[in-house]
PDB file of N, CA, C and O in Angstrom:
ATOM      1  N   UNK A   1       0.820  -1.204   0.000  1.00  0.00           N
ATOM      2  CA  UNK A   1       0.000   0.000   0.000  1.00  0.00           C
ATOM      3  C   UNK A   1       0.859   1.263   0.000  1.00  0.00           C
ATOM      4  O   UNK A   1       0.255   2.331  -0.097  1.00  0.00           O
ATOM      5  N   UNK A   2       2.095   1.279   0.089  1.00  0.00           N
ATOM      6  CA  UNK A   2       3.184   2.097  -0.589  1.00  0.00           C
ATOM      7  C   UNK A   2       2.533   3.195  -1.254  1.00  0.00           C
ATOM      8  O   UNK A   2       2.389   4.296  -0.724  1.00  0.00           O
ATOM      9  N   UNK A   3       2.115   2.885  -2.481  1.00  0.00           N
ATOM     10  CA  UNK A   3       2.035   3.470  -3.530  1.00  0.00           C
ATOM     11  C   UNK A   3       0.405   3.931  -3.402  1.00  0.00           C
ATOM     12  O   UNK A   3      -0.039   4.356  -4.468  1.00  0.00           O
ATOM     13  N   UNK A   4      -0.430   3.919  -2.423  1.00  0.00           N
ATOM     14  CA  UNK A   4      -1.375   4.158  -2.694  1.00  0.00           C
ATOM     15  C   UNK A   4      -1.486   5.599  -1.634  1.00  0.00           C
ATOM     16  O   UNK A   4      -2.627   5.810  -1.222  1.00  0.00           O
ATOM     17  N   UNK A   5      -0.773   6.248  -1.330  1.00  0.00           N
ATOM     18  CA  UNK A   5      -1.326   7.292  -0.606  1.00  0.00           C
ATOM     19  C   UNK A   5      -0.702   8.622  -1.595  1.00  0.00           C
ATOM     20  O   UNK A   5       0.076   8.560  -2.547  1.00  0.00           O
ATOM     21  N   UNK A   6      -1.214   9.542  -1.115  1.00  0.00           N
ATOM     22  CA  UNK A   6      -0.808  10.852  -1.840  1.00  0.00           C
ATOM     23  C   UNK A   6       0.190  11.525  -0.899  1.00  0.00           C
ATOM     24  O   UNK A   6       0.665  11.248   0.202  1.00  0.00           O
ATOM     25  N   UNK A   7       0.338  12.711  -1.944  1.00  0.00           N
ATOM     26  CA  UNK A   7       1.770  13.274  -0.912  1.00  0.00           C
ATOM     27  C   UNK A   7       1.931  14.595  -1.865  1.00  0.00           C
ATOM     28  O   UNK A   7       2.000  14.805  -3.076  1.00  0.00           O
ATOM     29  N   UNK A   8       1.953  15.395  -0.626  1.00  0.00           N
ATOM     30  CA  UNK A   8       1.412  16.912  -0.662  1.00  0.00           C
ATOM     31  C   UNK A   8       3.143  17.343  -1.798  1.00  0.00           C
ATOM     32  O   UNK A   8       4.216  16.775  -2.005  1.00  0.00           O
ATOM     33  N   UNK A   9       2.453  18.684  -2.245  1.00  0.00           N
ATOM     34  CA  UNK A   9       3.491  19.377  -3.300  1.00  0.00           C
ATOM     35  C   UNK A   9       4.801  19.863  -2.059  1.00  0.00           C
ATOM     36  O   UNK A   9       5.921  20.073  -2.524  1.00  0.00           O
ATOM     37  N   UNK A  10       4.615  20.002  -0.675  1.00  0.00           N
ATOM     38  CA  UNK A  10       5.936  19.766   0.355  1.00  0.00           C
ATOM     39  C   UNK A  10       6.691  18.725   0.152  1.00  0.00           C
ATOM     40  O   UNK A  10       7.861  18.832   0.519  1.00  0.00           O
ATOM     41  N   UNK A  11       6.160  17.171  -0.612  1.00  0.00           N
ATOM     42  CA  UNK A  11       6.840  16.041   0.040  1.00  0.00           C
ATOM     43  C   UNK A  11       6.299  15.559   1.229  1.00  0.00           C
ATOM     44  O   UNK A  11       6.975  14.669   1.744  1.00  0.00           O
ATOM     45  N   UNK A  12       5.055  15.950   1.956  1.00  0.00           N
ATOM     46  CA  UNK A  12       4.484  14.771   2.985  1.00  0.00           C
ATOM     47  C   UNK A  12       3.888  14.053   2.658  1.00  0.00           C
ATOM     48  O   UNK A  12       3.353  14.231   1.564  1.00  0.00           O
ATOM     49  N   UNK A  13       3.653  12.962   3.312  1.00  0.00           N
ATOM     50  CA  UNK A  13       2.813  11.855   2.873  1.00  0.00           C
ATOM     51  C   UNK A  13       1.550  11.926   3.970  1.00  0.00           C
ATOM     52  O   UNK A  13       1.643  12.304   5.138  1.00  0.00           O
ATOM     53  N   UNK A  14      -0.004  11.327   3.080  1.00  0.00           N
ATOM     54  CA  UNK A  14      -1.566  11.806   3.389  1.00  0.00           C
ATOM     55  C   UNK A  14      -1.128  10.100   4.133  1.00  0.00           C
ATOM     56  O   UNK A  14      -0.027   9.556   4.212  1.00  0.00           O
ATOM     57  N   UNK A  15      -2.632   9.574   4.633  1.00  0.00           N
ATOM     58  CA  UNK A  15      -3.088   8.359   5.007  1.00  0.00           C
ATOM     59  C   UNK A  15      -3.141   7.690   3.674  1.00  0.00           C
ATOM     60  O   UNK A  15      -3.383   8.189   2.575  1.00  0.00           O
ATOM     61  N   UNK A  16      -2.880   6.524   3.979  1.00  0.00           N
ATOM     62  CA  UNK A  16      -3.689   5.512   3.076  1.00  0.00           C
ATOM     63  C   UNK A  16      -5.210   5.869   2.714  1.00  0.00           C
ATOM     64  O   UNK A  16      -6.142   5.993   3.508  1.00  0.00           O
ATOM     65  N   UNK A  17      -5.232   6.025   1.088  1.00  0.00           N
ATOM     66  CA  UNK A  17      -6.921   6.384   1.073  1.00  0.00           C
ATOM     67  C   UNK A  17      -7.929   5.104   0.937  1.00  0.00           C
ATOM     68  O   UNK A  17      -7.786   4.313   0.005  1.00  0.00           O
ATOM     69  N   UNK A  18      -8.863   4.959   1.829  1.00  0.00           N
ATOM     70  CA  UNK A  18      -9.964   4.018   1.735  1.00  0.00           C
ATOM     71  C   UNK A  18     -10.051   3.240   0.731  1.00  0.00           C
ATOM     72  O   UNK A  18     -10.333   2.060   0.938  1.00  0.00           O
ATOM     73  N   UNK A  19      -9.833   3.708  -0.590  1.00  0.00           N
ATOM     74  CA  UNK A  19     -10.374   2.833  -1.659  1.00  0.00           C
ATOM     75  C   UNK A  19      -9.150   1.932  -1.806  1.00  0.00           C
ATOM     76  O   UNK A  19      -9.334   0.759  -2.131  1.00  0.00           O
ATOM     77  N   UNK A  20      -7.807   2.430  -1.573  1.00  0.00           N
ATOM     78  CA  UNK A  20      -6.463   0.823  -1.136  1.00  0.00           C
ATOM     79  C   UNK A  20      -7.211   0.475  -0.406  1.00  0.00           C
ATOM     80  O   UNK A  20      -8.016  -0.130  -1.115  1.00  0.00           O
ATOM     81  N   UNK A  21      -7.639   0.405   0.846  1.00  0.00           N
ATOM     82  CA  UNK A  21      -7.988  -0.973   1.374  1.00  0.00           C
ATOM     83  C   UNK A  21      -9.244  -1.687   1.003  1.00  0.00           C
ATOM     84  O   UNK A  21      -9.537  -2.869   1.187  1.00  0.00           O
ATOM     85  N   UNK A  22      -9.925  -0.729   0.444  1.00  0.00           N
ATOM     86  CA  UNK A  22     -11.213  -1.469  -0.211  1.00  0.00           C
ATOM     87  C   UNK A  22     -10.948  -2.428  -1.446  1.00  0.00           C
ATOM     88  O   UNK A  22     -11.618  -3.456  -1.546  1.00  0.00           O
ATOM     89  N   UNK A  23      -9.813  -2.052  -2.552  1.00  0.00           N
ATOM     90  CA  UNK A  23      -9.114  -2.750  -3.360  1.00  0.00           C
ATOM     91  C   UNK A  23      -8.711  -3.854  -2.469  1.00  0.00           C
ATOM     92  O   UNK A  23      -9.399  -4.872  -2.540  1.00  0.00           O
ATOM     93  N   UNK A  24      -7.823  -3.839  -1.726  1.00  0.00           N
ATOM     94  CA  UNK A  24      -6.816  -4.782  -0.981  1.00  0.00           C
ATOM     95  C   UNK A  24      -7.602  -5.874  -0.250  1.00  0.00           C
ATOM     96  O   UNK A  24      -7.036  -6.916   0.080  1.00  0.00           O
ATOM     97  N   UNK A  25      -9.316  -5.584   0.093  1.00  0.00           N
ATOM     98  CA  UNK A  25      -9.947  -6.288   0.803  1.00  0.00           C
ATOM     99  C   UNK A  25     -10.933  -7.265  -0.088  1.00  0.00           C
ATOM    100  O   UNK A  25     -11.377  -8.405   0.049  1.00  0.00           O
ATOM    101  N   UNK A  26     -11.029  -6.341  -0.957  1.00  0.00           N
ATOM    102  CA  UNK A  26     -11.688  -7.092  -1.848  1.00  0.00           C
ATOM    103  C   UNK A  26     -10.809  -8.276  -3.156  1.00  0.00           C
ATOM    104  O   UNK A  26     -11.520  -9.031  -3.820  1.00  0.00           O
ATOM    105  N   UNK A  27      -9.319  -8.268  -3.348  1.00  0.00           N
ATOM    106  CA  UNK A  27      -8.588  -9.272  -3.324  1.00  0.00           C
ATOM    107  C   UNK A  27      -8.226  -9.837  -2.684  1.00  0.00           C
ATOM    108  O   UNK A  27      -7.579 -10.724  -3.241  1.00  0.00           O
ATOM    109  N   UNK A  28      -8.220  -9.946  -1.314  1.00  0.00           N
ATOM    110  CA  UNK A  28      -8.081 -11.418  -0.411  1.00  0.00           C
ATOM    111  C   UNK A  28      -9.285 -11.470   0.657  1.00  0.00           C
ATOM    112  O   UNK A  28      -9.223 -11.653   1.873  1.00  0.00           O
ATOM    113  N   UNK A  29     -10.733 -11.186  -0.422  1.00  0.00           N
ATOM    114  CA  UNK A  29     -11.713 -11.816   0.394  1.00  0.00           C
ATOM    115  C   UNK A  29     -11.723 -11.436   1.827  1.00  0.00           C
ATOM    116  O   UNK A  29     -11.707 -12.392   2.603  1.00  0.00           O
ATOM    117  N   UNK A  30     -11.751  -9.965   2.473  1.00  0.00           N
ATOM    118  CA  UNK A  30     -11.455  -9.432   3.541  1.00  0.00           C
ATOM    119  C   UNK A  30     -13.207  -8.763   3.703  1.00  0.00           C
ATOM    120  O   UNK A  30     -13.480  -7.620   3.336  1.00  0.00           O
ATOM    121  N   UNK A  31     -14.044  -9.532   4.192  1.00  0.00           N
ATOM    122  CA  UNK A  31     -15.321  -8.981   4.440  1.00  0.00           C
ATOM    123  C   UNK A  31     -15.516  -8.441   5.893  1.00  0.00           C
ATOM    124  O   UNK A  31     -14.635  -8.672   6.721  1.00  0.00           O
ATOM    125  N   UNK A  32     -16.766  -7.648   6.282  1.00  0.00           N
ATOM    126  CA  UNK A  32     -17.313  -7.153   7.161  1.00  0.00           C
ATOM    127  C   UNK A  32     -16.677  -6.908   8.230  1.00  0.00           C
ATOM    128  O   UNK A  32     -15.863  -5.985   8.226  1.00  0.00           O
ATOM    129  N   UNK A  33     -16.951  -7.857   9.670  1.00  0.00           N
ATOM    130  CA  UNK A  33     -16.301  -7.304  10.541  1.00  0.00           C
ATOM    131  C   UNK A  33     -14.799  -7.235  10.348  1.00  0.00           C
ATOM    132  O   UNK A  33     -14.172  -6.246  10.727  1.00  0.00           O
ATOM    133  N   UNK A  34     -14.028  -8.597   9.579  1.00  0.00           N
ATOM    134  CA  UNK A  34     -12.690  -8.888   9.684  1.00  0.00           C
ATOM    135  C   UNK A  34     -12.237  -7.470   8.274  1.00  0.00           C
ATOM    136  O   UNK A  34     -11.038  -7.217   8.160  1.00  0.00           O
ATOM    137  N   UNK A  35     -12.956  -6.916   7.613  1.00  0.00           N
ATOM    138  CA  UNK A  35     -12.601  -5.598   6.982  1.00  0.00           C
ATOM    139  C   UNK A  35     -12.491  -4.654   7.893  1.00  0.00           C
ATOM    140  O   UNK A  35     -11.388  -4.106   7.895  1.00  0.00           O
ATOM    141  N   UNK A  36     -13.549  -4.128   8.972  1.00  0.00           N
ATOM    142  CA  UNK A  36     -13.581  -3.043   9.617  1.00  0.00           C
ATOM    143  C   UNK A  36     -11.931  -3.082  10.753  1.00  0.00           C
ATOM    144  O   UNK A  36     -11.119  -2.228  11.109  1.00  0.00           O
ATOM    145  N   UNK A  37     -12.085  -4.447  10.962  1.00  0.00           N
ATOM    146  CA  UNK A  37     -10.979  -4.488  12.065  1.00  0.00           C
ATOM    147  C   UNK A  37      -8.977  -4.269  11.044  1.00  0.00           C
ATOM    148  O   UNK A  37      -7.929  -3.749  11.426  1.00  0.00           O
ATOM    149  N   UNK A  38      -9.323  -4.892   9.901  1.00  0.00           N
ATOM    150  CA  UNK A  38      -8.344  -4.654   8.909  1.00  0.00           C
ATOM    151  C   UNK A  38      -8.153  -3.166   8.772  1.00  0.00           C
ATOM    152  O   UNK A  38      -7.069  -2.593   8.878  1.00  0.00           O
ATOM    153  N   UNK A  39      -9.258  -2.628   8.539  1.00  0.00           N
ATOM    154  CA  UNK A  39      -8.977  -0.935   8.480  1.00  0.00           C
ATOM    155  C   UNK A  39      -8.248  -0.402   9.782  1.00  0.00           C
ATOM    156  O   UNK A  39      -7.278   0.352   9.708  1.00  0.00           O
ATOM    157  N   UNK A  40      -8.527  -0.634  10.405  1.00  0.00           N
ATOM    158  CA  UNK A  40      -8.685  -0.201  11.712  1.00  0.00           C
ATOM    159  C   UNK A  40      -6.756  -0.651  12.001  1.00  0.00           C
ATOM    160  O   UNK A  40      -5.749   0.017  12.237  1.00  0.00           O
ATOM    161  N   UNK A  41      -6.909  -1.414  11.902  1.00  0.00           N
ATOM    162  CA  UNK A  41      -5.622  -1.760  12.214  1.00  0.00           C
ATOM    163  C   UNK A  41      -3.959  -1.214  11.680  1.00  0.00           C
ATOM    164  O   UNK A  41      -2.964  -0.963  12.360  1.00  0.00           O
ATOM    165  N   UNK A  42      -4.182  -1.167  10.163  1.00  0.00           N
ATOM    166  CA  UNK A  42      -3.765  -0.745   9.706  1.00  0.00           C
ATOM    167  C   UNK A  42      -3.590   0.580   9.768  1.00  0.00           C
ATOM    168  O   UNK A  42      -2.465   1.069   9.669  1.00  0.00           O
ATOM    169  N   UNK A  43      -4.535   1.214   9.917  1.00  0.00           N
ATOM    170  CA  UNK A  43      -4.949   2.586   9.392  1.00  0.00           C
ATOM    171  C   UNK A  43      -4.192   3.017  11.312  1.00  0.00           C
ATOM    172  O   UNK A  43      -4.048   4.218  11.537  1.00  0.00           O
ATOM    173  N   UNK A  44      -3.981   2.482  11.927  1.00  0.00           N
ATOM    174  CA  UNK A  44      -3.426   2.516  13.283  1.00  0.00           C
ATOM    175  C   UNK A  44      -1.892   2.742  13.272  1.00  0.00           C
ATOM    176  O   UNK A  44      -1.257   3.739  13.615  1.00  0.00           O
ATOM    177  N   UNK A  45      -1.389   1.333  12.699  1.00  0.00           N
ATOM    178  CA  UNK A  45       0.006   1.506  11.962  1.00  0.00           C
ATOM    179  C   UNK A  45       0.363   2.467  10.991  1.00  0.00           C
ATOM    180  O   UNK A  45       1.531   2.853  10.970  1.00  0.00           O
ATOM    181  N   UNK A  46      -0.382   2.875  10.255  1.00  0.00           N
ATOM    182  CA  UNK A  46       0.053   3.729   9.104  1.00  0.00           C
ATOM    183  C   UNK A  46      -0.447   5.487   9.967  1.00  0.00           C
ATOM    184  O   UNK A  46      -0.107   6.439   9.264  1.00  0.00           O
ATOM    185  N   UNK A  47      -0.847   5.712  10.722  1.00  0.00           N
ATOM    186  CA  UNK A  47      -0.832   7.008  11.679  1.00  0.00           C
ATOM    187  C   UNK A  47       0.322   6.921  12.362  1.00  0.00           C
ATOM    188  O   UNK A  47       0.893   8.012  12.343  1.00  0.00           O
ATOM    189  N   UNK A  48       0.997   5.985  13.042  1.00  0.00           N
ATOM    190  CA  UNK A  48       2.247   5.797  14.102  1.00  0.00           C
ATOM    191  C   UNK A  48       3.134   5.942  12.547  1.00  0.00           C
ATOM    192  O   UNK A  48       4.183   6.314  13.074  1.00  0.00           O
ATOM    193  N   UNK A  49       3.417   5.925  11.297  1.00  0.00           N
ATOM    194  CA  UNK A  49       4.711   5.984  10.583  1.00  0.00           C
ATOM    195  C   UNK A  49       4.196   7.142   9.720  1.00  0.00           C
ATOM    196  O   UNK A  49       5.019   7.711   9.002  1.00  0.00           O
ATOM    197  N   UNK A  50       3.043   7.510   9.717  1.00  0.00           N
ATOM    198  CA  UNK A  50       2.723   9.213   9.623  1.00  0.00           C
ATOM    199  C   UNK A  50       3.460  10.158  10.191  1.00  0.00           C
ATOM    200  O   UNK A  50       4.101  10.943   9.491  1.00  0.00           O
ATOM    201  N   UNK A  51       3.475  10.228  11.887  1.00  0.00           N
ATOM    202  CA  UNK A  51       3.951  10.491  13.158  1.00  0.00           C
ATOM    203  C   UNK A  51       5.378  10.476  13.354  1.00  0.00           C
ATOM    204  O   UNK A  51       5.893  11.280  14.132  1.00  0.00           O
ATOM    205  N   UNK A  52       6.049   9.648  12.731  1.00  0.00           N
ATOM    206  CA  UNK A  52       7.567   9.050  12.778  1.00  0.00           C
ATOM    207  C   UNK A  52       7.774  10.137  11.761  1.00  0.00           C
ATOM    208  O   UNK A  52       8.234  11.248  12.025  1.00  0.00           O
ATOM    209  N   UNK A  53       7.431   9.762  10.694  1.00  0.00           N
ATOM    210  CA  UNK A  53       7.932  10.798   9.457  1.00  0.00           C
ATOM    211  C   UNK A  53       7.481  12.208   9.987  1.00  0.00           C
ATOM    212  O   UNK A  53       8.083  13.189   9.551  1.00  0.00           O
ATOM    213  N   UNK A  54       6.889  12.309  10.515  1.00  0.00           N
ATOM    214  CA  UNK A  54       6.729  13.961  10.898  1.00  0.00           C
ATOM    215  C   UNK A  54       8.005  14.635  11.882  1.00  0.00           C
ATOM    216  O   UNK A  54       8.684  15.662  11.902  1.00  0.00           O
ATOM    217  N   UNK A  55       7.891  13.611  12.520  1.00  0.00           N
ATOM    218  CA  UNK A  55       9.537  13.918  13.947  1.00  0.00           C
ATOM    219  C   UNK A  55      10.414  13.842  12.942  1.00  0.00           C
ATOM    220  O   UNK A  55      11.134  14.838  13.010  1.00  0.00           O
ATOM    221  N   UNK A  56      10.716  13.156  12.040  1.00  0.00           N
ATOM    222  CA  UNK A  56      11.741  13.246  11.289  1.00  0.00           C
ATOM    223  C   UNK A  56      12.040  14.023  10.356  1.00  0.00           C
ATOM    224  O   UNK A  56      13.240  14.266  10.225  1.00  0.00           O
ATOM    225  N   UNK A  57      11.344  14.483   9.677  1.00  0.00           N
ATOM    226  CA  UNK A  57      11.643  16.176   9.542  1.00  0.00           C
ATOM    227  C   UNK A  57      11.690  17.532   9.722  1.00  0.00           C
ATOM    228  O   UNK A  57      12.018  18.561   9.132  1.00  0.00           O
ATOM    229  N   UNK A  58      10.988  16.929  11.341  1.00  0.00           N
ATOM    230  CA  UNK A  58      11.343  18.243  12.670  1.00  0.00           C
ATOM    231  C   UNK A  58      12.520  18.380  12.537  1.00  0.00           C
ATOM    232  O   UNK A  58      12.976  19.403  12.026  1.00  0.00           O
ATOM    233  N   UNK A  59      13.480  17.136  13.073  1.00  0.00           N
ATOM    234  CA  UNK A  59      15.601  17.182  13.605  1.00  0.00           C
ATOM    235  C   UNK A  59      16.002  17.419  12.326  1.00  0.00           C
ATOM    236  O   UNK A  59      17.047  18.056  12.195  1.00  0.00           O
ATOM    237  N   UNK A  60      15.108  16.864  10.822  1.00  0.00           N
ATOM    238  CA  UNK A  60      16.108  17.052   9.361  1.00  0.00           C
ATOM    239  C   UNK A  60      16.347  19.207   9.237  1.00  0.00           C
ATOM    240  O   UNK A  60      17.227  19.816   8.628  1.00  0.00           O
ATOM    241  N   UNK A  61      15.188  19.776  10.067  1.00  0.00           N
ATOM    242  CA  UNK A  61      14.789  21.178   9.433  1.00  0.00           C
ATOM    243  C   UNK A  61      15.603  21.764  10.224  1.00  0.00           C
ATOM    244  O   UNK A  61      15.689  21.637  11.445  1.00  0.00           O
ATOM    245  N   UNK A  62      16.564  22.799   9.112  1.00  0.00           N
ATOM    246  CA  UNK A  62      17.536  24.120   9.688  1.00  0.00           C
ATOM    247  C   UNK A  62      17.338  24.500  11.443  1.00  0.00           C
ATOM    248  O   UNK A  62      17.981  25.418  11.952  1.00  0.00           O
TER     249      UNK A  62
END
């Protein structure tokens, strides 16, 4: 899911947008509750390396 988020004309990177995991769920058969909890999860991990990359170009900036 790399490749599926956007990233502002700065160089930051957005969330993963909904429709990757709706793609991603709907190729390995990822329905209802075990989708919501897939979102969820992910979308958990991918805020904590949102967060990382943000501190990290706090110490990179002049």
């Amino acid at each position: 899911m790399r490749y599926d988020r956007h990233y502002t004309e700065g160089g930051g990177e957005t969330p993963i947008h909904f429709l990757a995991y709706d793609a991603y769920g709907r190729r390995y058969s990822i329905e209802g509750e075990a989708f919501d909890r897939f979102v969820a999860f992910v979308s958990a991990i991918d805020d904590e390396w949102l967060i990382y990359l943000a501190e990290k170009r706090k110490e990179a900036a002049p």
